[in-house]
C-alpha positions as CSV (number, residue, x, y, z in Angstrom):
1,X,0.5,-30.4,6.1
2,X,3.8,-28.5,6.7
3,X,3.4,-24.3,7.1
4,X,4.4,-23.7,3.4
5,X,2.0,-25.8,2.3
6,X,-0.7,-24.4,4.4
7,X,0.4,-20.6,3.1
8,X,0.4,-21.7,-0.4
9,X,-3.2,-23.3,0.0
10,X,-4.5,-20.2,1.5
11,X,-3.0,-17.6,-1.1
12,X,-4.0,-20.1,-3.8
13,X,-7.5,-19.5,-2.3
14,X,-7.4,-15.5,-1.6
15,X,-5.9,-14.9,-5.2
16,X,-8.8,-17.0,-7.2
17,X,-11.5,-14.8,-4.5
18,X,-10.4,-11.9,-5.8
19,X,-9.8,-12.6,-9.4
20,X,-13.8,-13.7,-9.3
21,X,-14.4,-10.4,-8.1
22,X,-14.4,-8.0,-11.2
23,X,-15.6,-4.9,-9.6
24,X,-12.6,-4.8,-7.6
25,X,-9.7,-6.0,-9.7
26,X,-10.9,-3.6,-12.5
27,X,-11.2,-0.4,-10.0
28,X,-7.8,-1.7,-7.8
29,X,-6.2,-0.9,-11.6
30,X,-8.4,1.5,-12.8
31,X,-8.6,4.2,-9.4
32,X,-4.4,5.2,-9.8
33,X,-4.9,5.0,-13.4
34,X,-7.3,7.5,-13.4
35,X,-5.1,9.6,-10.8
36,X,-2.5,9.6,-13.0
37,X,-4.6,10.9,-16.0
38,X,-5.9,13.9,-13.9
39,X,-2.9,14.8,-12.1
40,X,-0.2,14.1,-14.3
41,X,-1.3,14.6,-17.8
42,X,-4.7,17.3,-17.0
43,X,-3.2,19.2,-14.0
44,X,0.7,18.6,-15.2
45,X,3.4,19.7,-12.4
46,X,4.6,23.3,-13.2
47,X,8.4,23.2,-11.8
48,X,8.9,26.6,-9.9
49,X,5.7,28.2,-10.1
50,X,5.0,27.8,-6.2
51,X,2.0,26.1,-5.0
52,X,0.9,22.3,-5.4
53,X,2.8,20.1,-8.2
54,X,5.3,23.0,-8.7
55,X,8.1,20.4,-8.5
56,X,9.0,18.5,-11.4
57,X,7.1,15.7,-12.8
58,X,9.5,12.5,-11.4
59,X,9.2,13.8,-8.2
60,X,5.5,12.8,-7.7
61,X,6.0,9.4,-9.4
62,X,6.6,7.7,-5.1
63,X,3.1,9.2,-4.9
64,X,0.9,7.5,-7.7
65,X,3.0,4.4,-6.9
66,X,2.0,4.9,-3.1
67,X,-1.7,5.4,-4.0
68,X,-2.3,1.6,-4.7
69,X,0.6,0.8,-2.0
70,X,-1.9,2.3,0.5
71,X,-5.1,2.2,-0.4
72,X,-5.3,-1.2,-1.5
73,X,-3.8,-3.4,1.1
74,X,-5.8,-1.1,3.5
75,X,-9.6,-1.8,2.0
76,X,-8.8,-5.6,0.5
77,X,-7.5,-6.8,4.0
78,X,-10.0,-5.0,6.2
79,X,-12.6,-6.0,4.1
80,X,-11.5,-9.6,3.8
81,X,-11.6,-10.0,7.5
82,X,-15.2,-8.5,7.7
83,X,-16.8,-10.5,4.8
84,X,-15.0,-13.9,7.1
85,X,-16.3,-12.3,10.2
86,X,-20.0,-12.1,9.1
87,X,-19.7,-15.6,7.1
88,X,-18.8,-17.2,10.6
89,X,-15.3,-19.1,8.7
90,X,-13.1,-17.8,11.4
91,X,-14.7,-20.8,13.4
92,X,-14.7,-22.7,10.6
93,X,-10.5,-21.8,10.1
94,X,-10.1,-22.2,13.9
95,X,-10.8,-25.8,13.5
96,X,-7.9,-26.3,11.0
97,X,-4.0,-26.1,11.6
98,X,-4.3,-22.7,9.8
99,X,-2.7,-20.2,12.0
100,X,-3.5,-16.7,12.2
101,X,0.2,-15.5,11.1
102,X,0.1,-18.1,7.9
103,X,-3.6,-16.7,7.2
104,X,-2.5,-12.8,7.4
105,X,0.9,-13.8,5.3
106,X,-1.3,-15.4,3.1
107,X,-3.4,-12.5,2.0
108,X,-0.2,-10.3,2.4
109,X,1.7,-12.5,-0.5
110,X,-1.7,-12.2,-3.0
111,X,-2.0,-8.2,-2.2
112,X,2.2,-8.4,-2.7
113,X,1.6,-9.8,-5.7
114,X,-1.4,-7.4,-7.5
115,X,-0.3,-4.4,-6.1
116,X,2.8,-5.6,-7.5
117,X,1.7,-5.4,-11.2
118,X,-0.6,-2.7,-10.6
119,X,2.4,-0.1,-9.7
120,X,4.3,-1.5,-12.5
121,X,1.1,-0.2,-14.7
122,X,1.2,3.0,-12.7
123,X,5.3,4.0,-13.2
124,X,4.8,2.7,-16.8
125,X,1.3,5.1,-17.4
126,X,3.5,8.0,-15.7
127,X,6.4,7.6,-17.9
128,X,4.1,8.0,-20.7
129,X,1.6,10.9,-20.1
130,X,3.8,12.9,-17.8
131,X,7.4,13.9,-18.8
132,X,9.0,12.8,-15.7
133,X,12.6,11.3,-16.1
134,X,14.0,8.5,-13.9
135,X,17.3,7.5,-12.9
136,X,18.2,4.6,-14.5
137,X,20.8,2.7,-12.2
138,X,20.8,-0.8,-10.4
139,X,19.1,0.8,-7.9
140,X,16.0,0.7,-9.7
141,X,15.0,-2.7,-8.6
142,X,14.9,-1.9,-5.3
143,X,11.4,0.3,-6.1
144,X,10.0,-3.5,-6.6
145,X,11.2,-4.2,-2.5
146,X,9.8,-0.9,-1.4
147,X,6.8,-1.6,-3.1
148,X,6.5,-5.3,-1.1
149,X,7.5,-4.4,2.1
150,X,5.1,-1.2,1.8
151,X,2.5,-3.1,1.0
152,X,3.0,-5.9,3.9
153,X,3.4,-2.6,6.2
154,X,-0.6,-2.0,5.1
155,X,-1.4,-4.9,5.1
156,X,-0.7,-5.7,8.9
157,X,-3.0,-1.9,9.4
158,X,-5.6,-3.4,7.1
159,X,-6.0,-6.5,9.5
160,X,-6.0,-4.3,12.6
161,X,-9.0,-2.0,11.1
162,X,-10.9,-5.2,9.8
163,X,-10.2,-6.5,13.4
164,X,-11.6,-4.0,15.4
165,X,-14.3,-2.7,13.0
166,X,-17.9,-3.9,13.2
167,X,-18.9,-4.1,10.0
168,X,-17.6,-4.2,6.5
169,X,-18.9,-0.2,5.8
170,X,-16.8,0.7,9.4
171,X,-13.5,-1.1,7.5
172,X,-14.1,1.2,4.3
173,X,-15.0,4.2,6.0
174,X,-11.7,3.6,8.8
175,X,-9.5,2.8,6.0
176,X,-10.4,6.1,3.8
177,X,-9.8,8.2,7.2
178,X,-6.7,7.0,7.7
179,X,-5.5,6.5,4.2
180,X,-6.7,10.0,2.5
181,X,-4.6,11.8,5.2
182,X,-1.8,10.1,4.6
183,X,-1.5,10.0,1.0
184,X,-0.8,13.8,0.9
185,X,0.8,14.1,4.2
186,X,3.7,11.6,3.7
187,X,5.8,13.9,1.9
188,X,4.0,12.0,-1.6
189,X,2.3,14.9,-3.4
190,X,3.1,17.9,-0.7
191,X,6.7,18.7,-0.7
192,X,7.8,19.2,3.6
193,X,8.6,22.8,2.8
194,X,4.8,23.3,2.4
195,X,3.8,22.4,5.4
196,X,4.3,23.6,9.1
197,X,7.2,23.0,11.0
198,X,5.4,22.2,14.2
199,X,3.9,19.2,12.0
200,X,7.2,17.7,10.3
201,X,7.5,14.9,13.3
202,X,3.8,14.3,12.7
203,X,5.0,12.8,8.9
204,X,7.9,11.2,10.3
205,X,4.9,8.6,12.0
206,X,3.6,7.7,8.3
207,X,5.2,4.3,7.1
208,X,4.1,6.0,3.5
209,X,6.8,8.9,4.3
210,X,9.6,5.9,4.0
211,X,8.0,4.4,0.9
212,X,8.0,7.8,-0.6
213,X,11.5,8.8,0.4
214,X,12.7,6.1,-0.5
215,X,11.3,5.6,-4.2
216,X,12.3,9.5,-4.4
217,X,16.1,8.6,-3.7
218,X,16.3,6.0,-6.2
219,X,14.3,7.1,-9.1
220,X,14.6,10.7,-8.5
221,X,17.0,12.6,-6.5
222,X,20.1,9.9,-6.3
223,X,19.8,10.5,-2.3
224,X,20.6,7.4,0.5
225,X,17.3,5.1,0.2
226,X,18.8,1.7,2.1
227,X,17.8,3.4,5.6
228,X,14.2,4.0,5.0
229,X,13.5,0.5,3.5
230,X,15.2,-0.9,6.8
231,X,12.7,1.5,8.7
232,X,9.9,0.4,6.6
233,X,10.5,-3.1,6.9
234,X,10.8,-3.0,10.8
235,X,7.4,-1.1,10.5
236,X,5.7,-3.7,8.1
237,X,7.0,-6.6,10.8
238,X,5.3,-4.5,13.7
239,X,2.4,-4.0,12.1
240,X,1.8,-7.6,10.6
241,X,2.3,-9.0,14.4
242,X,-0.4,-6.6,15.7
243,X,-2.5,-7.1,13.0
244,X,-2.5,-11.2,13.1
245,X,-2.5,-10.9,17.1
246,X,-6.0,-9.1,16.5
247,X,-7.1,-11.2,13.5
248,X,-10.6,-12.9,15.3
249,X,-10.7,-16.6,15.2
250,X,-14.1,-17.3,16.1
251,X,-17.0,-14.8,16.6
């Protein structure tokens, strides 16, 4: 069986585990949803009023995109690898030609491909409840690249976390002390001037800073966006190869 073959079998089989799994498709579309409702259409952004969501609306749409860019890839991944941990099929995989790379690519592609539709429900839902305006240029279908490459980026974290976590509760509770951090520190929802000089390098670290720039550049501000999807893609490559060097094959 040639690799393609092997990656196609294996997302063919991740995509049909999760799609038996109603709890978590309907809350991996329903959590930003509901983020969206409360934050864009309850709170609502009040442009130059100081404070939180004091810019306008369209400049917070990178942030309920990056919501299911980070926390999904983070939980499903780690999670993955714990529930294959405690059912013993990493020695059950290590007996097939299956690498470790095709398996981690495999479960990348399926995530690639549901956190795809679910941010295309998200920038839809903020179009509609918010008032946020977007720049309508080519440009636009670059979101869709960011959105991949972001999601391969938390991916590869997600299989470091489910690698080195004990149990399936360390993976959730690793993931949502990494992730909640970073989803407001990443220059998403908390505009740099806000915070403290001293800690501006600290969200240069965050590969969601990148996703959020550049989102921002394309549908917001018109700024240069090809330079941090070149960053975020050399980030999503580093972390995939850590993550699949960690990936256990047999316990």
């Amino acid at each position: 069986m040639s690799r393609l073959r092997r990656i196609r079998s294996e997302t063919i089989a991740a995509a049909r585990s999760f799609l038996r799994r109603r709890t978590a498709v309907f809350f991996t579309f329903f959590f930003p949803v509901i983020l969206v409702v409360i934050f864009g259409a309850l709170v609502r952004t009040q442009p130059t009023g100081g404070g939180l969501f004091a810019e306008p609306a369209g400049y917070y749409l990178p942030g309920y995109i990056g919501v299911v860019v980070l926390f999904t890839p983070l939980s499903r991944v780690g999670s993955e690898i714990a529930r294959h941990r405690d059912g013993n099929r990493f020695e059950k995989l290590a007996t097939t030609p299956l690498t470790r790379v095709e398996w981690l690519l495999a479960h990348t592609l399926v995530n690639v491909a549901i956190i795809g539709v679910a941010s295309l429900l998200v920038f839809g839902l903020v179009l509609l409840v918010t008032d946020a305006a977007v720049r309508i240029t080519p440009a636009l279908a670059a979101v869709a690249a960011f959105v991949a490459v972001g999601v391969a980026a938390f991916c590869g974290v997600g299989a470091v976390l489910g690698s080195v976590a004990d149990t399936q509760d360390g993976v959730i509770a690793a993931s949502n002390t990494i992730a909640l951090p970073l989803l407001f520190l990443s220059e998403t929802f908390v505009p740099p001037s806000l915070l403290p000089g001293w800690f501006l390098p600290a969200v240069a670290v965050s590969p969601l800073t990148y996703f959020a720039r550049g989102v921002r550049a394309i549908t917001y501000d018109g700024g240069p966006w090809a330079g941090d999807l070149a960053v975020l893609a050399a980030i999503a490559v580093l972390t995939l190869a850590v993550g699949a060097r960690l990936l256990p094959r047999t316990e």
